[in-house]
Structure formats: C-alpha cells, structure tokens
PyMOL CGO cylinders between C-alpha atoms (Angstrom):
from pymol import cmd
from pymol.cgo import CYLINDER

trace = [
    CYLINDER, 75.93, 73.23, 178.82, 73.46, 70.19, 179.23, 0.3, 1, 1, 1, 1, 1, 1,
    CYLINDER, 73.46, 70.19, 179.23, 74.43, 67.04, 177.89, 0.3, 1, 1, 1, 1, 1, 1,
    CYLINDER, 74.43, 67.04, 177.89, 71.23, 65.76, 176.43, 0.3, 1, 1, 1, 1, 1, 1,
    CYLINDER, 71.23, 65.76, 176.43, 71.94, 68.84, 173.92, 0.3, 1, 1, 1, 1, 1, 1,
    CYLINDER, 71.94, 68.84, 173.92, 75.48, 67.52, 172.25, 0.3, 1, 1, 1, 1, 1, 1,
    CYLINDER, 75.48, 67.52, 172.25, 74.03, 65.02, 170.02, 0.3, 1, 1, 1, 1, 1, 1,
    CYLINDER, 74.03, 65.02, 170.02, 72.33, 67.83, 168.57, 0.3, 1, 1, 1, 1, 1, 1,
    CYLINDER, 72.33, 67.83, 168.57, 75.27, 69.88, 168.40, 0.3, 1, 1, 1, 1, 1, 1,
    CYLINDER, 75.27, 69.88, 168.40, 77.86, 67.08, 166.62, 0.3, 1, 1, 1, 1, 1, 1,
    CYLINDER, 77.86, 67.08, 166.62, 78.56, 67.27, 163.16, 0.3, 1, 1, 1, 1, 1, 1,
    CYLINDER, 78.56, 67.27, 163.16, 78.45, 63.43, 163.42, 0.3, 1, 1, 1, 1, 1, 1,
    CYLINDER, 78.45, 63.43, 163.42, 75.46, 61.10, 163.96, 0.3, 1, 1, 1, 1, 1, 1,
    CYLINDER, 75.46, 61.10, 163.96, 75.39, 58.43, 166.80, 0.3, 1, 1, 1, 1, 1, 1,
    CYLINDER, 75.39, 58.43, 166.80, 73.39, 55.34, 166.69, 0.3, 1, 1, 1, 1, 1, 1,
    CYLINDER, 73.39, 55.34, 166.69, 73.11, 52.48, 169.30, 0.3, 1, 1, 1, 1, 1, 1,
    CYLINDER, 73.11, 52.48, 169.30, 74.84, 49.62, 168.29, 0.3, 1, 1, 1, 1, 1, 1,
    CYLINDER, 74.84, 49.62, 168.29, 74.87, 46.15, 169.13, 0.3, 1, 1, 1, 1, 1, 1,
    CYLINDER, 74.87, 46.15, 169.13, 78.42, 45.09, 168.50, 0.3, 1, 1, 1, 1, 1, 1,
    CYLINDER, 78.42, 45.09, 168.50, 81.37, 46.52, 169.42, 0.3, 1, 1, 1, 1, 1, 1,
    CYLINDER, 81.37, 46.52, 169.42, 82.41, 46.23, 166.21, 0.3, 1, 1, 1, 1, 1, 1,
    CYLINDER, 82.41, 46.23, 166.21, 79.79, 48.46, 164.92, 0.3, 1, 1, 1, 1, 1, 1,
    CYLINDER, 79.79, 48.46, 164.92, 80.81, 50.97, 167.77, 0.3, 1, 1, 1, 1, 1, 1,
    CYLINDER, 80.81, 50.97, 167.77, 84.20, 51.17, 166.27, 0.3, 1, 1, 1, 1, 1, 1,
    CYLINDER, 84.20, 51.17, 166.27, 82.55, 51.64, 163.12, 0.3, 1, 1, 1, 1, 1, 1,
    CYLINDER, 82.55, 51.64, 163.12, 80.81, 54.58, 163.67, 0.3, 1, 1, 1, 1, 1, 1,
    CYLINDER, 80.81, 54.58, 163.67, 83.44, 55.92, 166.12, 0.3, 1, 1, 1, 1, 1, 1,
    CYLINDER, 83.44, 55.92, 166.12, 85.81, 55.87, 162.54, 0.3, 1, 1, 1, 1, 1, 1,
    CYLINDER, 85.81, 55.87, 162.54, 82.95, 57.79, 160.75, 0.3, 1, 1, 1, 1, 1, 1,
    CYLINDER, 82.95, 57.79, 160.75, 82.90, 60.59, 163.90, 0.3, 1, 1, 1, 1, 1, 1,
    CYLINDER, 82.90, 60.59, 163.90, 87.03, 60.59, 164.14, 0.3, 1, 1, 1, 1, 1, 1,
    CYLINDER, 87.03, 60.59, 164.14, 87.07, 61.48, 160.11, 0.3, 1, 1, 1, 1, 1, 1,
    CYLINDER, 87.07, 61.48, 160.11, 84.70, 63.67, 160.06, 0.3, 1, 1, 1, 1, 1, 1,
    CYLINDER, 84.70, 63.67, 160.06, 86.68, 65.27, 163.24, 0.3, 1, 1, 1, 1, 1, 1,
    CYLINDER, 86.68, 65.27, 163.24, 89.83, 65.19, 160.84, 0.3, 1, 1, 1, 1, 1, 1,
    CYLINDER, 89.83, 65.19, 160.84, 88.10, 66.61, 157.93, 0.3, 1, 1, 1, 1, 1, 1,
    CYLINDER, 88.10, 66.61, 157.93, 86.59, 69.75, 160.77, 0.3, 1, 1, 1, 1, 1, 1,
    CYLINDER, 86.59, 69.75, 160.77, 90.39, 70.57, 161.67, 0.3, 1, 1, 1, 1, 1, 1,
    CYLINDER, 90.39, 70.57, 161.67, 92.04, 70.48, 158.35, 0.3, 1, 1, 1, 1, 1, 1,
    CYLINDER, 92.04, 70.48, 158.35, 89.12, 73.18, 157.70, 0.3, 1, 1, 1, 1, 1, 1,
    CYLINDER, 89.12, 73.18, 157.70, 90.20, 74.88, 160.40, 0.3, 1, 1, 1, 1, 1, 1,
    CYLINDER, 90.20, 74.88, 160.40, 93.77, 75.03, 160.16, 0.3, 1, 1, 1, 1, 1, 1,
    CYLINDER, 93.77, 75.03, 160.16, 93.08, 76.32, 156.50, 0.3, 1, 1, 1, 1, 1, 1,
    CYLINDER, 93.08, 76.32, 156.50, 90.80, 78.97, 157.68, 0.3, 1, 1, 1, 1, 1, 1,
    CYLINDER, 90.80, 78.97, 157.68, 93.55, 80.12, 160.38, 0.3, 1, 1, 1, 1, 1, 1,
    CYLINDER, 93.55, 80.12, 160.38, 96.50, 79.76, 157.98, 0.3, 1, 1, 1, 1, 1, 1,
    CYLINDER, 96.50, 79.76, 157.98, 98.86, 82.32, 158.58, 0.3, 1, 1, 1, 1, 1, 1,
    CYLINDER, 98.86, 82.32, 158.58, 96.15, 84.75, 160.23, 0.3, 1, 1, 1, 1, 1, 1,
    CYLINDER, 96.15, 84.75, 160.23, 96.21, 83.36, 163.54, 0.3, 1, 1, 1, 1, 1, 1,
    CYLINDER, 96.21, 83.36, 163.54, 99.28, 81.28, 163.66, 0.3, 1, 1, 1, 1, 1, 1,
    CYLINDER, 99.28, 81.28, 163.66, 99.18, 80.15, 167.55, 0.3, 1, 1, 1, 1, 1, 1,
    CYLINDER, 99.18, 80.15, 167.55, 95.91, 78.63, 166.99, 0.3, 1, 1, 1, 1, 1, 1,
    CYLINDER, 95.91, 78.63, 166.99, 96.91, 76.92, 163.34, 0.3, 1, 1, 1, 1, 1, 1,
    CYLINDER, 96.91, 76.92, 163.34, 99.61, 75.46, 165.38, 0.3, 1, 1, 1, 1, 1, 1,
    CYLINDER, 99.61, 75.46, 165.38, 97.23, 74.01, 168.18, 0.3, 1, 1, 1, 1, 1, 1,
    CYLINDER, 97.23, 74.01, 168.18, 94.75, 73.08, 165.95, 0.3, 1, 1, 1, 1, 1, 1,
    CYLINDER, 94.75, 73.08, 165.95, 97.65, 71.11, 164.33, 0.3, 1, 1, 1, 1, 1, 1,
    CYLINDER, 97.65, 71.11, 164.33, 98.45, 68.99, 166.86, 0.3, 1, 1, 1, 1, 1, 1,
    CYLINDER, 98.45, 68.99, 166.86, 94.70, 68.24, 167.24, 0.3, 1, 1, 1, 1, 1, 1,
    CYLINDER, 94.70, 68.24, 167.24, 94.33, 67.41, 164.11, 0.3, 1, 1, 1, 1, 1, 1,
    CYLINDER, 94.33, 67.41, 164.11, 97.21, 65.22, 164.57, 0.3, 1, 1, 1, 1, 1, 1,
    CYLINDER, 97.21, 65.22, 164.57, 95.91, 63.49, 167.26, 0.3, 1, 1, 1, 1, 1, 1,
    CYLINDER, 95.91, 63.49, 167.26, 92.45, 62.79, 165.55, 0.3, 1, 1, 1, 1, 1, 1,
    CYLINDER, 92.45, 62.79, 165.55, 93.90, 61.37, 162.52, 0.3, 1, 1, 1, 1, 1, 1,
    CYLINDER, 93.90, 61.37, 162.52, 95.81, 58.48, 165.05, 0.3, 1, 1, 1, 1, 1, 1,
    CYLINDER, 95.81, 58.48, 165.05, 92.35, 57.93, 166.74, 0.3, 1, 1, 1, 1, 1, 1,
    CYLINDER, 92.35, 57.93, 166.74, 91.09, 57.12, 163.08, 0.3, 1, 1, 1, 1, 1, 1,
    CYLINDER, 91.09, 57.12, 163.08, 93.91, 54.82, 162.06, 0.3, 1, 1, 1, 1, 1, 1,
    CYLINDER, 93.91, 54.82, 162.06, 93.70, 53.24, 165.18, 0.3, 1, 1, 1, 1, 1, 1,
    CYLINDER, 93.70, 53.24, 165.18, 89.93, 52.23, 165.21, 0.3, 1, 1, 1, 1, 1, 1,
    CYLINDER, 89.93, 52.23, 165.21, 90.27, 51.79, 161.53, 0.3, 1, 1, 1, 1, 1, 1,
    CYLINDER, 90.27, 51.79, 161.53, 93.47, 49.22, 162.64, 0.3, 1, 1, 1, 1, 1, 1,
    CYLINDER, 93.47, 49.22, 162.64, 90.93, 47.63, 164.98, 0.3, 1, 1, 1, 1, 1, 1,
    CYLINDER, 90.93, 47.63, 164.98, 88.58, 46.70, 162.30, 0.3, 1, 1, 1, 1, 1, 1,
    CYLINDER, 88.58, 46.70, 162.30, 91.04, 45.44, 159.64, 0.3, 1, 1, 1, 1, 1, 1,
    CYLINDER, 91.04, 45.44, 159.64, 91.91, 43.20, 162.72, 0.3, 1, 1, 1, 1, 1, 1,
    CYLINDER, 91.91, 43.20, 162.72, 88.96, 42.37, 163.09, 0.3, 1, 1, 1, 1, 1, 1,
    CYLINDER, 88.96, 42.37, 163.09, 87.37, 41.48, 159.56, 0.3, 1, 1, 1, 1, 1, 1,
    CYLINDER, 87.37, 41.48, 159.56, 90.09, 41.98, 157.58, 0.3, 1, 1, 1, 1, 1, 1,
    CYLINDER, 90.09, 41.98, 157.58, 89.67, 44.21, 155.12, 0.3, 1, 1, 1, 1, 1, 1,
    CYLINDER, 89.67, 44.21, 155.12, 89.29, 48.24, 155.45, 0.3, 1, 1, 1, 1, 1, 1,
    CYLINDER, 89.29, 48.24, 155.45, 86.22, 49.65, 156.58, 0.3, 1, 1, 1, 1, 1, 1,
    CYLINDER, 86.22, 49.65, 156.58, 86.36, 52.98, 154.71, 0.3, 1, 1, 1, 1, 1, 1,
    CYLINDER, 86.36, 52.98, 154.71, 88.92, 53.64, 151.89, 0.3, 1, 1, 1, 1, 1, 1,
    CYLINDER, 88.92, 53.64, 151.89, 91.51, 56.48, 152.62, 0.3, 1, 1, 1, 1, 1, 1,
]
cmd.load_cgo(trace, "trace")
C-alpha cells in the first residue's frame, strides 16, 4: 500500500490550500461525500449482512459529526453555511 497512490484511490479530490479556512472547506466536501459512501453501503448490506450494516452504522455516524463539526467551524467562522444540508 504506498501512499503516493491514495489520492488516486479517494472518491474525493484534494487541493492545496492556503487558508485554513479553505482546508476545512474541502475537508466538509471529503466528510460528505464519506457520508453519502456509507449510507450506500449500509443500503447495499441491509438485512444481508447485518453485522457489517451495523458497523458501517456507527461509521456512518461518526462521519456525519466530522461534517457538522467542520461545517460548525465555518459558520463560526464566516457566518453563514458553507454547503446547504
């Protein structure tokens, strides 16, 4: 597993920002596009495989707090929401 390969492998894009607020802003994009990957999965599992619906649920769970935390960071931070829900 090298490294230099997981950009290649993410189903989000990273650019280099120059403000931390633009960090945050792209780390939101990555954390709901995360979300979006595990509510996919936890469909596709449904009651098939329920061991891994329930892991991927509390996942899932934990990536949607990472989103409305660095989406709390920017509404502190200019005020208004970033990305609509």
């Amino acid at each position: 597993m090298n490294p230099a390969g997981l950009a290649t492998r993410s189903n989000a894009e990273y650019g280099k920002p120059d403000k931390l607020v633009d960090m945050i802003k792209q780390n939101l994009i990555a954390e709901r596009i995360a979300v979006e990957h595990y509510r996919e999965l936890v469909r596709y599992f449904g009651d098939k495989d329920p061991t891994t619906r329930i892991m991927l649920e509390k996942i899932l769970a934990q990536e949607e707090e990472h989103a409305t935390d660095m989406h709390d960071f920017l509404v502190a931070h200019e005020g208004t929401p970033f990305l609509k829900d």
